[in-house]
C-alpha positions in Angstrom: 27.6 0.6 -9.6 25.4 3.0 -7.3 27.4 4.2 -3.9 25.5 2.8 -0.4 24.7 6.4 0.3 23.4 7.0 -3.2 20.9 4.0 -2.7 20.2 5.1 1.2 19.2 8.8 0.1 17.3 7.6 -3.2 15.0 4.8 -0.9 14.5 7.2 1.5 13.0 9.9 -0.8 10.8 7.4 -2.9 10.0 5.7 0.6 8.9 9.2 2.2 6.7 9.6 -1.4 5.2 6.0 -0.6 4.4 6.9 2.9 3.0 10.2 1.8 0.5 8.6 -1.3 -0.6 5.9 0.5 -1.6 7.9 3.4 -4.0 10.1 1.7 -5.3 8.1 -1.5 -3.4 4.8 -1.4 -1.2 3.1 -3.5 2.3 4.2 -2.2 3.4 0.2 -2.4 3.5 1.0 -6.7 6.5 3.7 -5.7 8.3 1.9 -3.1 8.2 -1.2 -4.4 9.8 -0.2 -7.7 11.9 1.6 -5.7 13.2 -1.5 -3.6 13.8 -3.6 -6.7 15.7 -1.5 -8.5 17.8 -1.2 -5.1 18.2 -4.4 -4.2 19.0 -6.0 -7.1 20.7 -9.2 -5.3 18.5 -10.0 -3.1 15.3 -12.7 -3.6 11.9 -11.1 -4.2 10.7 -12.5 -1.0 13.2 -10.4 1.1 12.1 -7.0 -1.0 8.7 -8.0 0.1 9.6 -8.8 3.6 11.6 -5.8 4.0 9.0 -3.5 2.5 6.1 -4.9 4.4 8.4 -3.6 7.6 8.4 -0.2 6.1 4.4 0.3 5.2 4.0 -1.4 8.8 5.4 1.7 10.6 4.4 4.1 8.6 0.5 2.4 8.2 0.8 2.6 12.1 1.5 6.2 12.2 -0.9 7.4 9.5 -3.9 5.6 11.8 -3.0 7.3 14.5 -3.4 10.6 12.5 -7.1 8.9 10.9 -8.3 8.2 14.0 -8.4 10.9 16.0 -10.7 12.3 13.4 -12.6 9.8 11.4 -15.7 7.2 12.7 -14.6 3.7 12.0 -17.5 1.2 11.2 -16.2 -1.1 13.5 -18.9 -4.4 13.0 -17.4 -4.3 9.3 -13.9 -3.6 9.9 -13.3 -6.1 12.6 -14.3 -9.3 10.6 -12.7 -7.8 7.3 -9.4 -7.1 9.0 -9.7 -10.7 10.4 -10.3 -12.0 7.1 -7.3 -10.2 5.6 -5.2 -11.2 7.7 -6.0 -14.5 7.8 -5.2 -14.7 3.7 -2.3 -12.2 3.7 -0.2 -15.5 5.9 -1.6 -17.7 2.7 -0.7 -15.2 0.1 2.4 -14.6 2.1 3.5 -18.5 1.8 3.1 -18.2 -2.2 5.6 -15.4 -2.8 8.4 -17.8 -3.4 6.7 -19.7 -6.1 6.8 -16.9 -8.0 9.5 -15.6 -10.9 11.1 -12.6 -9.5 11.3 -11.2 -13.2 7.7 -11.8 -13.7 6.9 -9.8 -10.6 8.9 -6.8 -11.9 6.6 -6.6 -15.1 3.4 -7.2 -13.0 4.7 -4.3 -11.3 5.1 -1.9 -14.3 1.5 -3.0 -15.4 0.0 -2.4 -12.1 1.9 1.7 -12.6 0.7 2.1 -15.8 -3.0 0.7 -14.8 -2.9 2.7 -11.8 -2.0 6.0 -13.6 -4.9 5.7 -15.6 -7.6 5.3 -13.0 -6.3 8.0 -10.9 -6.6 10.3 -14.0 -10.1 9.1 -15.3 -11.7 9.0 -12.0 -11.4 12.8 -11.0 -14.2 12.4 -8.1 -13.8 9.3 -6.7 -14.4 9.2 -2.8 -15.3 12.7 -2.7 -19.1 12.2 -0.9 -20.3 10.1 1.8 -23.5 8.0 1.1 -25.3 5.9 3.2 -22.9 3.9 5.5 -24.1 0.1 5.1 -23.2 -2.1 7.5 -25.4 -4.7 8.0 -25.2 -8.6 7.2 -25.0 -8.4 3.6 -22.4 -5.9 3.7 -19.8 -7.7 6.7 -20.2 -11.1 4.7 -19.1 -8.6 1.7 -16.0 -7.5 3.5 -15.0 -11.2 4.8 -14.9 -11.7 0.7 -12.9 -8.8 0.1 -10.9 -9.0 3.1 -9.8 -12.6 1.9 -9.5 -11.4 -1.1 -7.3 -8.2 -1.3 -5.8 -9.9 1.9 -4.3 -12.6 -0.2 -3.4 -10.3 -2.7 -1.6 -8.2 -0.4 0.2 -11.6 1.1 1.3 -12.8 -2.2 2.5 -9.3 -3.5 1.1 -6.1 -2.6 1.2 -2.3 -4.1 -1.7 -1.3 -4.8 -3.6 -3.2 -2.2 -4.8 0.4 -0.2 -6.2 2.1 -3.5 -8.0 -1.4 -4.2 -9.4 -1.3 -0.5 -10.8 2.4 -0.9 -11.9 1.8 -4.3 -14.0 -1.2 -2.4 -15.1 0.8 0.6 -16.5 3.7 -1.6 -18.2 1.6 -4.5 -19.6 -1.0 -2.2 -20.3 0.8 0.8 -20.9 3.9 0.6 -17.4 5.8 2.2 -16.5 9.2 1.5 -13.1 9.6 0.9 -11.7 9.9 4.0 -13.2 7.4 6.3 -12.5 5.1 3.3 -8.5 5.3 3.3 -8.7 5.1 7.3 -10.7 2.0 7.0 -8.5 0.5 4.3 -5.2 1.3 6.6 -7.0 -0.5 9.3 -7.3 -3.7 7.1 -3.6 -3.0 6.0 -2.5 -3.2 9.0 -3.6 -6.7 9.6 -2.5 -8.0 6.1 1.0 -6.3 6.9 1.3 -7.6 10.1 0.4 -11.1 8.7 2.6 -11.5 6.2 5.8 -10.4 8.5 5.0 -13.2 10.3 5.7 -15.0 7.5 8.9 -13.2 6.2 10.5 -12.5 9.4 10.9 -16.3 10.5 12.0 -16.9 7.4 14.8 -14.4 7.3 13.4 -13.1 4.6 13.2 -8.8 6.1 16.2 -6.6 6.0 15.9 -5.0 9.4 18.3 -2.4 8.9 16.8 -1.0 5.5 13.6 -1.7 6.4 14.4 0.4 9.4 15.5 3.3 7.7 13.1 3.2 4.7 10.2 2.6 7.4 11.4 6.2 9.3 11.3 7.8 5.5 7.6 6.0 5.4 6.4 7.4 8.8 7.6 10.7 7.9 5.9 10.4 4.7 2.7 8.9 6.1 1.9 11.5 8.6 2.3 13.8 6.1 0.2 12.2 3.6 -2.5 12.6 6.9 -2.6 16.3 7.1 -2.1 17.3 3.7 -5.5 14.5 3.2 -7.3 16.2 6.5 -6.7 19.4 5.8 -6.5 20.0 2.1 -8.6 17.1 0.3 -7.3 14.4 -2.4 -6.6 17.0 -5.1 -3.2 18.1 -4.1 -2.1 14.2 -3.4 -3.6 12.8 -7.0 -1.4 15.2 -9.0 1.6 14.3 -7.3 0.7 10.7 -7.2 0.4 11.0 -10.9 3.4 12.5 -11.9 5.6 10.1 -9.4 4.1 7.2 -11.1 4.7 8.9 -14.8 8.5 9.1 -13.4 8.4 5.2 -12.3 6.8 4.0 -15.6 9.4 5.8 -17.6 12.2 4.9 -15.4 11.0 1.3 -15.1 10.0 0.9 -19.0 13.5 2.0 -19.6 14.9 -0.9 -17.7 13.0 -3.4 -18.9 13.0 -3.0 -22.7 16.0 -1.3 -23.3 
């Protein structure tokens, strides 16, 4: 049986790494998620969501700040996509309890093992700005994709910011870096939209959401400057060998 201060200190560290990968190339959700299962065993999947979408809300505040102050944001395509996705995180939000906790855990340890692999076979992804598109074509694109990864995000999560960069660079033309500020900006919305599901529904743990949100802020705004000042490089090996650690860890527990 694991002490509470054994638990405290190992959330904190894996929510500091989540804060920290999903500031510079998304996808921090895969590590603190994980993380938040394995230490919260007794409690329904819908309060590890709620209590976790606390967490990436304070630290996705904080990393924007960081963004901002440095990046142009498209704002005609971000303001209908964030309304979008926020919109469908409140409808993914309201599925979460139709869904088998135990199903969700191996959903998880596919998602690491899938995300691994991208983030070693695309070595150059984000790395030059084209053309910024942002005309009709392109804000009716992100109200689809907003709904989309917005409902995703609702309904479960991790993963949700790499998906959103991934979408911003392939389909419309981001670098790196205005890419993962734009896709915090939609998180923020889907976040926000889905505590307003949880929270009513007493479904957050305010006091370890709390404390594994400070571990995320920390996390995040160091994710920032390591992403501002030193490029993706640095962030994809670590994000790489934490999710080698989680797939072992997790494989571990659920086949043997």
């Amino acid at each position: 049986m694991m002490s509470f201060e054994y638990v405290i200190v190992a959330l904190g560290f894996f929510a500091f790494c989540g804060g920290l990968i999903d500031a510079a190339v998304g996808g921090g959700g895969l590590v603190q998620v994980p993380a938040l299962l394995h230490a919260l065993p007794q409690h329904s999947l819908a309060t590890v969501f709620g209590t976790n979408k606390l967490a990436v809300l304070l630290g996705n505040i904080s990393s924007i700040s960081g963004y901002l102050r440095r990046i142009n944001i498209v704002w005609t395509l971000m303001l209908p996509t964030m309304i979008s996705a926020f919109v469908f995180s409140f409808l993914g939000a309201l599925s979460v309890s139709l869904i088998p906790k135990a199903l969700m855990e191996y959903a998880v340890f596919v998602l690491l093992i899938a995300m691994a692999i991208h983030t070693f076979v695309r070595k150059d992804f984000g790395q030059h700005q084209g053309n910024l598109q942002h005309g009709r074509r392109e804000i009716l694109l992100g109200i689809f994709f907003g709904a989309l990864l917005g409902f995703y995000d609702g309904v479960f999560g991790p993963g949700s910011g790499s998906i959103l960069l991934f979408v911003f660079v392939r389909f419309f033309g981001f670098d790196f870096l205005n890419a993962s500020a734009s896709a915090k900006l939609i998180n923020l919305g889907t976040f926000s939209a889905a505590l307003l599901f949880f929270a009513p529904s007493g479904n957050v743990l305010w006091l370890a959401g709390g404390i594994v949100g400070l571990c995320n802020i920390a996390g995040s705004l160091t994710g920032v400057f390591l992403a501002l000042r030193y490029g993706s490089g640095f962030i994809r090996i670590f994000f790489l060998i934490l999710l080698l650690f989680l797939i072992g860890r997790m494989g571990l527990s659920l086949f043997f």
